[in-house]
N, C-alpha and C positions, 0 to 999 in steps of 0.2 A: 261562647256566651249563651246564656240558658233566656229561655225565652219567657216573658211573663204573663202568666193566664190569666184573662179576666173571665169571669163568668158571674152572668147577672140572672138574676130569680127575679120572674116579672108575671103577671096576670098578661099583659101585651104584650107579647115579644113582637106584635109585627110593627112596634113604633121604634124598633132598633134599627128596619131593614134602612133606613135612612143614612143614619147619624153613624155606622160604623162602614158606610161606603162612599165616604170622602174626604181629601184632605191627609190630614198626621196622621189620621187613624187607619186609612184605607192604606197607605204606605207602609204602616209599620208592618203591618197584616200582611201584606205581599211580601214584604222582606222576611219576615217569620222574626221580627222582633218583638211582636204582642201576639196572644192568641187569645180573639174573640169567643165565647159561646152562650148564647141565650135561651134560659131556660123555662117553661112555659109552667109555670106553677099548680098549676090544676094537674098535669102530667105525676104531680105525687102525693094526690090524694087517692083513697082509699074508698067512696063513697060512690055509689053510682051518679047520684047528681053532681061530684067532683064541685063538693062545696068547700071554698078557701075562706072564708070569713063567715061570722056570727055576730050577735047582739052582745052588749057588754054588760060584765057582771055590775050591780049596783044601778042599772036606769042609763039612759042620758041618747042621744040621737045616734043616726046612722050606725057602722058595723065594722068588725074589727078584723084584722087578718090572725086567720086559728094558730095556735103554736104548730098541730103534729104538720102539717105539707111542710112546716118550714122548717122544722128539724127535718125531717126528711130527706129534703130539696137538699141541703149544706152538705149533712153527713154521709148523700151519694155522692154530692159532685166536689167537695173537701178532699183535696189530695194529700198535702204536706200537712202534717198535724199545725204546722204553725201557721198554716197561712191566715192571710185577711179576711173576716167575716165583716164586712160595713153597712148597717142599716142607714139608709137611707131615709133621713127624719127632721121633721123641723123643730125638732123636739133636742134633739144631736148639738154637739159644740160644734162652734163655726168653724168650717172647709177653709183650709186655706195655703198660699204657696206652701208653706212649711210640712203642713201633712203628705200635700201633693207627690212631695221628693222623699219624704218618708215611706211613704205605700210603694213609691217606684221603686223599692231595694228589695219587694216579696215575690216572692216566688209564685203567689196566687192571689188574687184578690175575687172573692167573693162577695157580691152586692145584691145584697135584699131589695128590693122595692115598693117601698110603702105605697097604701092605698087608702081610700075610706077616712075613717075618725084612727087609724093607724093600726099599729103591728101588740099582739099579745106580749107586755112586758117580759116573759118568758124567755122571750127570744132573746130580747136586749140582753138580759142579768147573764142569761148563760149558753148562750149560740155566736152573739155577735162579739168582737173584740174591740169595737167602735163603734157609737152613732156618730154621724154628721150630718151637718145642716149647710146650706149653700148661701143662705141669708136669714136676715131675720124680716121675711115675706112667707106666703105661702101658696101653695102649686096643687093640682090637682092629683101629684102621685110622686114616687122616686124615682120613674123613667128618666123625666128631663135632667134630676141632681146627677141620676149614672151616668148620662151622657156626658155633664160637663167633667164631671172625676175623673171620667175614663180618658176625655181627651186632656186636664190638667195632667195627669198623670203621666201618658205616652209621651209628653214633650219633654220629660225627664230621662228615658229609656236613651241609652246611647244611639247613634244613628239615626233616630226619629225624624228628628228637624235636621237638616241639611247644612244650617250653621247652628252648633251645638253653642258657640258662645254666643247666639242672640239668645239662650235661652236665660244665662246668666244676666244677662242687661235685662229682663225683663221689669216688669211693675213688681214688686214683692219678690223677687228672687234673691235676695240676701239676705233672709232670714239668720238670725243670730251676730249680724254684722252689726258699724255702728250705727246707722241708721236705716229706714225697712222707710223707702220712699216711693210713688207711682214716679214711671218711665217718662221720661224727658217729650216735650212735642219733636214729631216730625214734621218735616218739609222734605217737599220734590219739585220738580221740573213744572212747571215753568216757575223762573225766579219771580218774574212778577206777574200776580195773575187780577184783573179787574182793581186796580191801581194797588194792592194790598203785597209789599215785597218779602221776601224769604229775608232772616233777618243776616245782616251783612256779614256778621264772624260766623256763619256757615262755610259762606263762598271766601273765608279769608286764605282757606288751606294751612292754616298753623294748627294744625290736630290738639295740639295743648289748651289751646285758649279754649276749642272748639269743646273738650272735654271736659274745662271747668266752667262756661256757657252750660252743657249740657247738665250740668249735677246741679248746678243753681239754678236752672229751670225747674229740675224734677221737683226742689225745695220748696218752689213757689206751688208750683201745680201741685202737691201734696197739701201744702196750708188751704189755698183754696178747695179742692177735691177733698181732700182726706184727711184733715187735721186730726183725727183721733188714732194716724199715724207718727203724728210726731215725740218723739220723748226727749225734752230740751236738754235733759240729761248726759244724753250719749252723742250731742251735735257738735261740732268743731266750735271754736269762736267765729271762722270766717263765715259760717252756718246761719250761726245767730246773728251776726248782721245782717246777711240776706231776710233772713227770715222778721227783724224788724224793719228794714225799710218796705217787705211787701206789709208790714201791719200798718204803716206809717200814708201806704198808699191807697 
């Protein structure tokens, strides 16, 4: 099983020592089923002031990241002609499970890290093979988006997570199935905690009921959470009942 390279181009690489030494990421990394490297973007410039950004062309506020460090940066540390170049942008289509298990099948993924008022269009048209964006909010750089990519991503990678099929139950993991709902509530120990009880067909032990409890949960929790997951299109009829007695309530 070949192992899959991430390497991230950043102005801060020391905001990585964190976020890749704990958890799924620190694991995959010990087991040698991801391979971390962080790349300090000034390291491929050319200029004795090791200047990465300028003013932008036509006016307008703060400063933009130069195209040559970021060609540069890619096409030293670009291994397999095909791998993933992903800018990092709020500018980008929205990150989501789908892309996540998509990027998991490369051999390399390369992430840019936006900065400032952003990255030299350059880059995007003919360096990156992707922008993405992690929401429609906005953050002070690409560091935080690489982190969360990098760990959506590693949960896909075989042996990462420990039970490979929680990672199928997840919120958004059935991407192209017939419905794309957020993940069922949980409950633990203690059954009743400050008078408020764990609901009874948990503790029934009939796993059947207990799973179709579960999928008309996720239906409700989706309407209220996430209703611009729902496509009433692709729903069972037993679906659309559930789904109008919670409209009903």
């Amino acid at each position: 099983m070949s192992t899959l390279g991430f390497d991230i181009i950043t102005i801060f690489p020391e905001f990585f020592t964190g976020p890749l030494d704990y958890g799924i990421i620190r694991r995959a990394r010990e087991r040698q089923l991801i391979r971390t490297t962080v790349h300090d973007l000034r390291d491929y410039t050319r200029d004795r002031h090791r200047m990465v950004d300028d003013r932008p062309f036509g006016g307008g506020e703060g400063m933009v990241l130069k195209p040559e460090p970021l060609f540069e940066a890619v096409e030293a540390i670009r291994q397999p002609q095909n791998a993933e170049v992903v800018v990092l942008s709020a500018a980008g289509r929205l990150f989501d499970q789908a892309e996540a298990l998509r990027l998991s099948r490369a051999e390399q993924i390369v992430m840019i890290c936006g900065r400032y008022e952003g990255i030299d269009e350059r880059v995007v048209e003919h360096l990156a093979t992707t922008e993405l964006s992690i929401g429609n909010f906005i953050v002070s750089g690409g560091e935080i988006a690489a982190a969360l990519v990098l760990d959506a991503v590693t949960r896909y990678v075989p042996g990462a997570v420990g039970k490979d099929g929680s990672v199928i139950k997840d919120s958004f993991s059935n991407p192209g199935e017939s419905a794309t709902v957020v993940e069922h509530p949980h409950y633990t120990r203690p059954a009743e905690f400050r008078g408020h009880r764990v609901p009874d067909v948990l503790l029934s032990g009939d796993h059947a009921v207990i799973e179709r409890w579960r999928h008309a949960e996720s239906l409700k929790k989706t309407f209220r959470n996430r209703p611009d997951l729902i496509d009433p299109n692709v729903l069972e009829e037993e679906d659309l009942r559930t789904l109008e007695e919670v409209r009903k309530q």
